[in-house]
Z-matrix of the N, CA and C atoms (Angstrom, degrees):
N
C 1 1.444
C 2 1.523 1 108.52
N 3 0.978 2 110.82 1 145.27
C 4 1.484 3 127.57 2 157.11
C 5 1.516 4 130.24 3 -47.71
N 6 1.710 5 123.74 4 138.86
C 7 1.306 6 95.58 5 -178.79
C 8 1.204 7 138.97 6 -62.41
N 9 1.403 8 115.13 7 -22.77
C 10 1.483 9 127.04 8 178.47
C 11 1.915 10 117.36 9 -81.26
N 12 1.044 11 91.59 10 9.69
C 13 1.826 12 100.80 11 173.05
C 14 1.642 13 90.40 12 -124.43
N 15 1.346 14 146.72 13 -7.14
C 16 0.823 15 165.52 14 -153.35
C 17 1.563 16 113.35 15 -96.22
N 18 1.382 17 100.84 16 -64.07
C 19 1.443 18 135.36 17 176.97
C 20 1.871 19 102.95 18 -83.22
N 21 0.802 20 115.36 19 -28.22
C 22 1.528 21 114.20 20 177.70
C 23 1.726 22 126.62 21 -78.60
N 24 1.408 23 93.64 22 -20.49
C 25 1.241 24 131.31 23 168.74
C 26 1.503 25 104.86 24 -70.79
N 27 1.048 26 126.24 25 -58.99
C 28 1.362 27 141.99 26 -143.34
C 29 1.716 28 92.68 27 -92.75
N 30 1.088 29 95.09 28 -48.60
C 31 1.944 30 85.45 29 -171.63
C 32 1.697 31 111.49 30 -66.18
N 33 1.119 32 87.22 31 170.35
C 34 1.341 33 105.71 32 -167.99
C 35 1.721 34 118.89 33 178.03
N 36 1.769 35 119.44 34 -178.20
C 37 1.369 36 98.92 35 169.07
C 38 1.673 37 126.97 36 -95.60
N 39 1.262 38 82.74 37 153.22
C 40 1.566 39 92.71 38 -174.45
C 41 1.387 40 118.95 39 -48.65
N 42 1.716 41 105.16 40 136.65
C 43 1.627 42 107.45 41 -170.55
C 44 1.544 43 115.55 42 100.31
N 45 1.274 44 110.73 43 -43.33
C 46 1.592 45 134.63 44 176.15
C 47 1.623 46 95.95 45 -49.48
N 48 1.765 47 126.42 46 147.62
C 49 1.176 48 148.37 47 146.64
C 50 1.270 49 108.41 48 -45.16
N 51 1.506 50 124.97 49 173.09
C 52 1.223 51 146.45 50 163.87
C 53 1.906 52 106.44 51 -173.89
N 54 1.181 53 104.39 52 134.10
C 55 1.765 54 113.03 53 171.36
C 56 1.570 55 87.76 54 -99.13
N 57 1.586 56 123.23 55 148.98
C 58 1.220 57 152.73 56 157.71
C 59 1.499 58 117.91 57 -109.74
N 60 1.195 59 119.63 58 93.05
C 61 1.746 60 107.28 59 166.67
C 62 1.303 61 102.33 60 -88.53
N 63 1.748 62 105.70 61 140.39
C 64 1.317 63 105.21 62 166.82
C 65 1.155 64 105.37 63 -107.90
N 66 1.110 65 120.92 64 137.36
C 67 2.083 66 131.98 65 143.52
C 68 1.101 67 123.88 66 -92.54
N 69 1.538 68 112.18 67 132.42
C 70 1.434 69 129.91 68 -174.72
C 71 1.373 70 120.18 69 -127.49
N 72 1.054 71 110.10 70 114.87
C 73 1.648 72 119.40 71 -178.34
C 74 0.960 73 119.78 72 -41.60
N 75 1.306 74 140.03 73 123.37
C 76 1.616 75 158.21 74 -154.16
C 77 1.759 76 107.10 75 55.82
N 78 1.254 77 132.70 76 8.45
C 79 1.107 78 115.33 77 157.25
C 80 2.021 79 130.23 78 -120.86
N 81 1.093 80 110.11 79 145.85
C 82 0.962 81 102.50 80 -143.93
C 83 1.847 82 101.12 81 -77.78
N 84 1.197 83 118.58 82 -41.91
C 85 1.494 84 138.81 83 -179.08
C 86 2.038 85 108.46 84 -56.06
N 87 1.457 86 78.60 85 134.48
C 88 1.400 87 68.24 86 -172.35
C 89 1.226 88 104.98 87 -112.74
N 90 1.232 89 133.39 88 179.15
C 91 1.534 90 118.32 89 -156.85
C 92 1.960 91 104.48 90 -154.68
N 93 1.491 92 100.21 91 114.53
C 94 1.388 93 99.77 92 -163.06
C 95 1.675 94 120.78 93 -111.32
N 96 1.368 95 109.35 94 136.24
C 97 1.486 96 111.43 95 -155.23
C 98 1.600 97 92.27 96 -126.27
N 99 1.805 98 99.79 97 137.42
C 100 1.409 99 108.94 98 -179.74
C 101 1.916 100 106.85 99 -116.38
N 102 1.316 101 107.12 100 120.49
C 103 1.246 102 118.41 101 -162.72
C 104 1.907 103 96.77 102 -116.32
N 105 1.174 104 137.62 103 143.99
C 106 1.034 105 156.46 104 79.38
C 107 1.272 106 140.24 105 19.97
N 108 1.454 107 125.09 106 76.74
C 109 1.780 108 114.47 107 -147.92
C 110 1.387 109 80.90 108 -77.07
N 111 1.840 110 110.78 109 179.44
C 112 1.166 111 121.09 110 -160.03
C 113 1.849 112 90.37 111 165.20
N 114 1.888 113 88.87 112 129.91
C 115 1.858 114 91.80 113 161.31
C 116 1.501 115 126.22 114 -58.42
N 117 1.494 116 125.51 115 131.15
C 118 1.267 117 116.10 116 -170.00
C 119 1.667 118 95.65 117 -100.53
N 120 1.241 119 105.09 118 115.33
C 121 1.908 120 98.39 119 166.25
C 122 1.364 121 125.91 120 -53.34
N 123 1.209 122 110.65 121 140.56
C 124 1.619 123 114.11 122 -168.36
C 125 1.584 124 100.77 123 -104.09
N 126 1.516 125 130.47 124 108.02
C 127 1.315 126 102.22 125 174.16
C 128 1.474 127 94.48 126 -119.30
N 129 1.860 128 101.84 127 139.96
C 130 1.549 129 127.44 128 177.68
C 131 1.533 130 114.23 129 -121.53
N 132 1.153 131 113.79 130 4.20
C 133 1.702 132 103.82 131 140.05
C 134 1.229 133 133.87 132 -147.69
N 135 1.511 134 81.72 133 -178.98
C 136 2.188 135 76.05 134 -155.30
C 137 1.817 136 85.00 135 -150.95
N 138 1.374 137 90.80 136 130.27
C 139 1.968 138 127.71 137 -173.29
C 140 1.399 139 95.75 138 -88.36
N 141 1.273 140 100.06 139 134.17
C 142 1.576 141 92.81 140 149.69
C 143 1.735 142 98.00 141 -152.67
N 144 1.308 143 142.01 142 -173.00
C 145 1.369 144 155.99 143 -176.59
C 146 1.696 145 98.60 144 -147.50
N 147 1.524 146 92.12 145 140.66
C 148 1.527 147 115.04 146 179.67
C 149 1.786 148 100.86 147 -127.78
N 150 1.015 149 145.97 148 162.14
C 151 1.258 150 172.38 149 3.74
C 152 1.362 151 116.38 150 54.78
N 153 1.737 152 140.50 151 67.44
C 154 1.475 153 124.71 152 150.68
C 155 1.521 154 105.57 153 -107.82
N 156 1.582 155 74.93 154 144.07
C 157 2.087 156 78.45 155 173.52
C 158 1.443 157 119.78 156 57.20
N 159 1.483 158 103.42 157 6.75
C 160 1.669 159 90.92 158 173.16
C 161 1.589 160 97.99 159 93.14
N 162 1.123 161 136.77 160 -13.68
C 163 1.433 162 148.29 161 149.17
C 164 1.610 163 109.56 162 -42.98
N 165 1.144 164 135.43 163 126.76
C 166 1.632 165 121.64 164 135.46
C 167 2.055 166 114.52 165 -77.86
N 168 1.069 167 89.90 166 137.38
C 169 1.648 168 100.45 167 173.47
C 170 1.346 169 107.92 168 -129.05
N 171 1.113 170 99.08 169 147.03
C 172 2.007 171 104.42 170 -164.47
C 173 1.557 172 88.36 171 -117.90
N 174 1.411 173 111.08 172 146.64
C 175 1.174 174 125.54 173 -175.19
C 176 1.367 175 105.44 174 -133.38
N 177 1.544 176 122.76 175 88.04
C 178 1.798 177 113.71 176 165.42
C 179 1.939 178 104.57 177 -93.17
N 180 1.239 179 84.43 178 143.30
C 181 1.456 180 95.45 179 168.69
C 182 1.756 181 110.10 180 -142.36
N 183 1.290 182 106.91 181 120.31
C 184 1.000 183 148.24 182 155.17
C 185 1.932 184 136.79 183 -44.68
N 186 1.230 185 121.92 184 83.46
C 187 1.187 186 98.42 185 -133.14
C 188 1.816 187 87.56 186 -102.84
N 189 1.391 188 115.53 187 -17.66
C 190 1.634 189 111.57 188 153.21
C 191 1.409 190 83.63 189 -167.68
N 192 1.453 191 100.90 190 -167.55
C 193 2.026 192 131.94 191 -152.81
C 194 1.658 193 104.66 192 -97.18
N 195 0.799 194 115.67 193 64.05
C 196 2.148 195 106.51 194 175.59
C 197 1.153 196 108.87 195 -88.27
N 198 1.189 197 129.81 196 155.05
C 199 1.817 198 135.72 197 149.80
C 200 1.245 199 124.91 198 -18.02
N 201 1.840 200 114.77 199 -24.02
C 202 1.515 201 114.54 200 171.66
C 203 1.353 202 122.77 201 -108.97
N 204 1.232 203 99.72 202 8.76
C 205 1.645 204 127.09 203 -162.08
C 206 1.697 205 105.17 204 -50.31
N 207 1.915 206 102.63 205 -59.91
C 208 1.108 207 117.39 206 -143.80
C 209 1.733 208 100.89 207 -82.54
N 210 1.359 209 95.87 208 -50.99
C 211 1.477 210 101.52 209 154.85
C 212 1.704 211 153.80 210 -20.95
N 213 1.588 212 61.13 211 -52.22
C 214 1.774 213 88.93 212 177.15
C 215 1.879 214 105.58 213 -77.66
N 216 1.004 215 106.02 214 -45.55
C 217 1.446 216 120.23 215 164.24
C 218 1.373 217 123.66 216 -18.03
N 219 1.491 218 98.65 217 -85.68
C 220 1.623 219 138.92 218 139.61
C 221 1.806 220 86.60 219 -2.53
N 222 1.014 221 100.82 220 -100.36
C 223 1.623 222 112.38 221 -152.28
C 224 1.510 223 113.09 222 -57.96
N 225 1.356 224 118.52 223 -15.28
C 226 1.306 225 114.16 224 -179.60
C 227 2.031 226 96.80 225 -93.34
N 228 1.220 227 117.12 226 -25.33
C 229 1.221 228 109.34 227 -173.88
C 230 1.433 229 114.77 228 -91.03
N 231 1.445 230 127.85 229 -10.41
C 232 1.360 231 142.24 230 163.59
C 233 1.720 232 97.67 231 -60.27
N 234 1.341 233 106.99 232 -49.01
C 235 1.956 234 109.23 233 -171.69
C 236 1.032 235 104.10 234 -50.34
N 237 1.759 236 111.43 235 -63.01
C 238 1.281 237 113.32 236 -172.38
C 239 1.754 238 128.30 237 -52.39
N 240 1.150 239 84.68 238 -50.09
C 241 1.874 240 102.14 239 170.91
C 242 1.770 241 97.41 240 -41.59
N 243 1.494 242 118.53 241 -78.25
C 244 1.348 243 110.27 242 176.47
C 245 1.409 244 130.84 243 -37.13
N 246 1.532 245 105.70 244 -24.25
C 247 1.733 246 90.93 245 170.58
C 248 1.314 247 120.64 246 -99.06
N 249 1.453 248 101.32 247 42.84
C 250 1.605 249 108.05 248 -170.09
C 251 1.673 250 123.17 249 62.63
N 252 1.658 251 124.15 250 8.35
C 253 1.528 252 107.50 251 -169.68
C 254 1.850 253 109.50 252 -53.52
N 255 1.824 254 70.20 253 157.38
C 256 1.829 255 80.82 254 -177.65
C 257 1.521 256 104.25 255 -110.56
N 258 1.057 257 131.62 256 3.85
C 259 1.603 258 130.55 257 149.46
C 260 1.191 259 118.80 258 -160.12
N 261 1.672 260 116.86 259 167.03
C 262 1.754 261 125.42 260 -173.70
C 263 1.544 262 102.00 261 -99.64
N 264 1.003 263 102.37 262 164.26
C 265 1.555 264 103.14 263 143.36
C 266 2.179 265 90.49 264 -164.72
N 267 1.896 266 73.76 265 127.15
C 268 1.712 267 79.96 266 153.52
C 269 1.500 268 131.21 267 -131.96
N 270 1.101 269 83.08 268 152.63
C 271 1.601 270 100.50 269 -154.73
C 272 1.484 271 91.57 270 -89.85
N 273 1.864 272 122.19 271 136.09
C 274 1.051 273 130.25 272 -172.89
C 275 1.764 274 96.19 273 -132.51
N 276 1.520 275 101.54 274 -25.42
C 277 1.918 276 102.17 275 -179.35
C 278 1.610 277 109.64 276 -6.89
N 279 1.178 278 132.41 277 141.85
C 280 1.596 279 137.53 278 148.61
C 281 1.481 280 88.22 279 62.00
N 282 1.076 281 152.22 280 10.27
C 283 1.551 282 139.45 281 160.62
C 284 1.564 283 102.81 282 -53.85
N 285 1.251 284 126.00 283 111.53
C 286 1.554 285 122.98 284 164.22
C 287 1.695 286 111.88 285 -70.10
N 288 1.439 287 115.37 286 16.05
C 289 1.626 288 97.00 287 -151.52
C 290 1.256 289 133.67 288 115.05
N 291 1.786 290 103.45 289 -170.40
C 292 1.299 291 112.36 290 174.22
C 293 1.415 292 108.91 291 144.86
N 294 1.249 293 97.13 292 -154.34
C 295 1.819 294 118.59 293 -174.72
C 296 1.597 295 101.51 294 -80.19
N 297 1.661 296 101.93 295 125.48
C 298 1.130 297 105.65 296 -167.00
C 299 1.499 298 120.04 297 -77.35
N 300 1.398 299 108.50 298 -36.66
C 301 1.454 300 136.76 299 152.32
C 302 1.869 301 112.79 300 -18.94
N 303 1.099 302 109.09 301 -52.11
C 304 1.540 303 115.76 302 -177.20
C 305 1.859 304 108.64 303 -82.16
N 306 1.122 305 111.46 304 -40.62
C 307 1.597 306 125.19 305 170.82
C 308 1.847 307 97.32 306 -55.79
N 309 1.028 308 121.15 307 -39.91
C 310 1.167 309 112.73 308 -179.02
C 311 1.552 310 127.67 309 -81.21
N 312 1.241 311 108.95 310 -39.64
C 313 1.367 312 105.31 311 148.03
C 314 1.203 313 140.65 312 -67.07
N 315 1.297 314 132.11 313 -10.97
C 316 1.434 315 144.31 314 128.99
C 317 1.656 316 106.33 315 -28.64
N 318 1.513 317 98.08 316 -75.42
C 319 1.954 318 87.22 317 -164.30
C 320 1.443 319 99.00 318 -60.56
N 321 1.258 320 129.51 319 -26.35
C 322 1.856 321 118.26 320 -169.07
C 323 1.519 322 87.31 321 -43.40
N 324 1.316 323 111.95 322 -59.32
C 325 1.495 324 91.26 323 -159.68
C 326 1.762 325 136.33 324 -80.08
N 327 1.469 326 86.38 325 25.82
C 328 1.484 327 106.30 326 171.42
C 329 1.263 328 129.51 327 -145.22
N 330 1.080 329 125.99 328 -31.37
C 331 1.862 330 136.85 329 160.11
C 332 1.597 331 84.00 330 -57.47
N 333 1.561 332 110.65 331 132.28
C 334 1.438 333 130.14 332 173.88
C 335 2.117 334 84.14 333 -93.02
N 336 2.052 335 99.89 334 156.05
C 337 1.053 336 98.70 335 -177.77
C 338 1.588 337 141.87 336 -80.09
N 339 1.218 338 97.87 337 20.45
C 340 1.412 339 129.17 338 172.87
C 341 1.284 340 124.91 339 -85.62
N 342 0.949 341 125.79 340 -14.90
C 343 1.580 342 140.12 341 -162.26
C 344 1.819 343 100.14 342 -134.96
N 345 0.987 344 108.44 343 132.88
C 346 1.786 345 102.09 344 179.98
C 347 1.244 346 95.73 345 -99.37
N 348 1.657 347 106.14 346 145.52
C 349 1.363 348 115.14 347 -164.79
C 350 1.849 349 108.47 348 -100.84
N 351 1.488 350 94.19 349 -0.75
C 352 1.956 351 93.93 350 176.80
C 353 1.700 352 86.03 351 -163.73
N 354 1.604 353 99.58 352 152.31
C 355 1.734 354 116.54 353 171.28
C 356 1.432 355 101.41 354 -143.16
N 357 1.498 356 98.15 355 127.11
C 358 1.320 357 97.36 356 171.28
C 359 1.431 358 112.25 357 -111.34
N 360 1.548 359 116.77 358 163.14
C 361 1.413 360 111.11 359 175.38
C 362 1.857 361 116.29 360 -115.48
N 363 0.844 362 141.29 361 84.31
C 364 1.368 363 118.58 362 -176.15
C 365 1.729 364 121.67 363 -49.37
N 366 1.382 365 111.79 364 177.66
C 367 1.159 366 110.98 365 168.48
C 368 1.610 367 139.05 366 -30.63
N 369 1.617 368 97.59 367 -43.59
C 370 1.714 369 114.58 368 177.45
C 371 1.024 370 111.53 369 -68.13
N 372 1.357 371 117.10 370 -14.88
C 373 1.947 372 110.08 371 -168.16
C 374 1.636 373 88.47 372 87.91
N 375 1.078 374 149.17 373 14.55
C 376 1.790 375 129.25 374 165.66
C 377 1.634 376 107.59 375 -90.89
N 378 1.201 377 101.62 376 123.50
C 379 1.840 378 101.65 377 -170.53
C 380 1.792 379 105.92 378 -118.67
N 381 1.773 380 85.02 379 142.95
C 382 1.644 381 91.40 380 -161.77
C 383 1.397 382 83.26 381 -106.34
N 384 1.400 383 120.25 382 161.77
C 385 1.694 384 156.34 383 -175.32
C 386 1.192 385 98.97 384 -111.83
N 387 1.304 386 109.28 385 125.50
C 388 1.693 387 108.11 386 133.84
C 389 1.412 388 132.26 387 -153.99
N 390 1.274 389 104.57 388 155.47
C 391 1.178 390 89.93 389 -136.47
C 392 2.477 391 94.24 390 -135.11
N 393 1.253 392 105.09 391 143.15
C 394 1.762 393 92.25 392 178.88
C 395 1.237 394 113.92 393 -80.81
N 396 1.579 395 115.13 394 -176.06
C 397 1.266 396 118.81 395 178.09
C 398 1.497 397 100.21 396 -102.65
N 399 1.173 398 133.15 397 28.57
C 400 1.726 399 129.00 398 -167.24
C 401 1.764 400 78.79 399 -88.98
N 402 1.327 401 96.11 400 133.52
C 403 1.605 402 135.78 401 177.52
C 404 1.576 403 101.65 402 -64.93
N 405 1.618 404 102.90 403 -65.81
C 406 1.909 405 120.17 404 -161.28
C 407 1.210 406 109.89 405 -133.80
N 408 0.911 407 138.45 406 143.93
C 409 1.381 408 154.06 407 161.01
C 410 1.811 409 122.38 408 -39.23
N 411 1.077 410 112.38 409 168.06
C 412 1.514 411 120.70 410 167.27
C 413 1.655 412 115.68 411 -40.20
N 414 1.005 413 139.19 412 178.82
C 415 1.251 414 119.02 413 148.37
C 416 1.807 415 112.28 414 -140.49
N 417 1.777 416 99.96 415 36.15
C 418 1.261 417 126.60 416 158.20
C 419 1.361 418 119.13 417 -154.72
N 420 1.214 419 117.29 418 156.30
C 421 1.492 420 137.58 419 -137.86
C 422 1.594 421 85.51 420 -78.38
N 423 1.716 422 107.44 421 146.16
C 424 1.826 423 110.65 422 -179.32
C 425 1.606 424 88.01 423 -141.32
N 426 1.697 425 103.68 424 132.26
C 427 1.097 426 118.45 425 -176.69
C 428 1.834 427 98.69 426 -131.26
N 429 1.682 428 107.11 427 132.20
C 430 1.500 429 115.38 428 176.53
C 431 1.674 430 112.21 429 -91.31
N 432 1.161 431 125.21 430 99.28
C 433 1.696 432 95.44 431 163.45
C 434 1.504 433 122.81 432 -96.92
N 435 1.105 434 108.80 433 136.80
C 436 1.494 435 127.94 434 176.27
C 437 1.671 436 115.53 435 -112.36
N 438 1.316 437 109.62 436 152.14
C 439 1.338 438 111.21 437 162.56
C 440 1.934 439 125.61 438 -155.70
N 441 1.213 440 115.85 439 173.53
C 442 1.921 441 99.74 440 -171.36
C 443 1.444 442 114.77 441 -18.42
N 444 1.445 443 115.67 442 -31.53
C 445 1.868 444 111.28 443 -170.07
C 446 1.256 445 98.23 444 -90.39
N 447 0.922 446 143.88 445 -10.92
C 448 1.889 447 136.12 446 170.15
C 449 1.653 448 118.29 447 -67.89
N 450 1.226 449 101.87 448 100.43
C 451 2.035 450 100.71 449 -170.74
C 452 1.702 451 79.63 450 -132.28
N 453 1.536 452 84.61 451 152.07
C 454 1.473 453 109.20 452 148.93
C 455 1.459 454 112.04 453 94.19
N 456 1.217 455 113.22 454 -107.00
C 457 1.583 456 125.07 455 -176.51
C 458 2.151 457 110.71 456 -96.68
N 459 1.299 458 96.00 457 -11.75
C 460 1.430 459 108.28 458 178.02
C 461 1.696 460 99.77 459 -79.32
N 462 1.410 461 107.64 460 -39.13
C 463 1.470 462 104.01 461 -164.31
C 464 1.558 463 105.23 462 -83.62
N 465 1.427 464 114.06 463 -23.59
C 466 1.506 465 112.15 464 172.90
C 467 1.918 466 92.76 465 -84.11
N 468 0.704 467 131.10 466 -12.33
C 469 1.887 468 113.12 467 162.55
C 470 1.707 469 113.37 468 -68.36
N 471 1.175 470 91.77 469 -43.87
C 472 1.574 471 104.81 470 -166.40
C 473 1.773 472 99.41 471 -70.91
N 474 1.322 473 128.76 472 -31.76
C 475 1.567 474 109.52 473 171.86
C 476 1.189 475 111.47 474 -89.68
């Protein structure tokens, strides 16, 4: 089977049993493991601090969009802010995406409210705006990098 018939198999509710047989190519014995379901934490960002020139530069990277995504964001960029950094950069590389909902609270806190920070178009051609209530801008320089693995909700961060 495949992993995703694999994994579908496997879930279940939390706390609940599960038996695992494994099979292994060229051996014949199969070997069975009893696991414990349980929520697996998803973590999608990751802090780091740089030093050029006597600069601090904060580096979040983002590794896709979950329910704790935006949050998590939030709290790593409040740190940084407190230690005075003098620029961002976030890293979106290999982000497949995600929940668009969390991408958007990201730009609130950077699309000033003049500028809409996403447009959508439906089918008819009628296109919706939207746009934050942020007053002013950063008051240090924010740079996105992206590359071929950035689709989806990473690439609407990154413009």
């Amino acid at each position: 089977m495949d992993l995703y018939e694999a994994v579908n198999q496997i879930r279940g509710e939390k706390g609940s049993n599960v038996t695992l047989e494994v099979r292994r190519p060229g051996v014949e014995e199969i070997i069975n493991v009893d696991i414990k379901r349980d929520a697996i934490p998803l973590q999608t960002v990751y802090v780091e601090e740089k030093e050029v020139d006597g600069k601090l530069i904060g580096i979040i990277e983002l590794t896709s969009f979950s329910e704790k995504t935006a949050a998590d964001f939030v709290s790593a960029l409040d740190k940084l802010e407190g230690k005075g950094m003098d620029g961002l950069v976030i890293d979106v590389r290999g982000n497949p995406g995600g929940l668009l909902p969390s991408v958007e609270q990201i730009l609130k806190l950077f699309v000033t409210k003049d500028t809409p920070y996403l447009q959508i178009e439906d089918p008819t051609g009628k296109k919706s705006r939207y746009f934050s209530d942020l007053e002013t801008g950063k008051d240090y320089p924010v740079v996105t990098l992206i590359n071929e693995g950035s689709a989806s909700a990473s690439e609407i961060l990154a413009v």
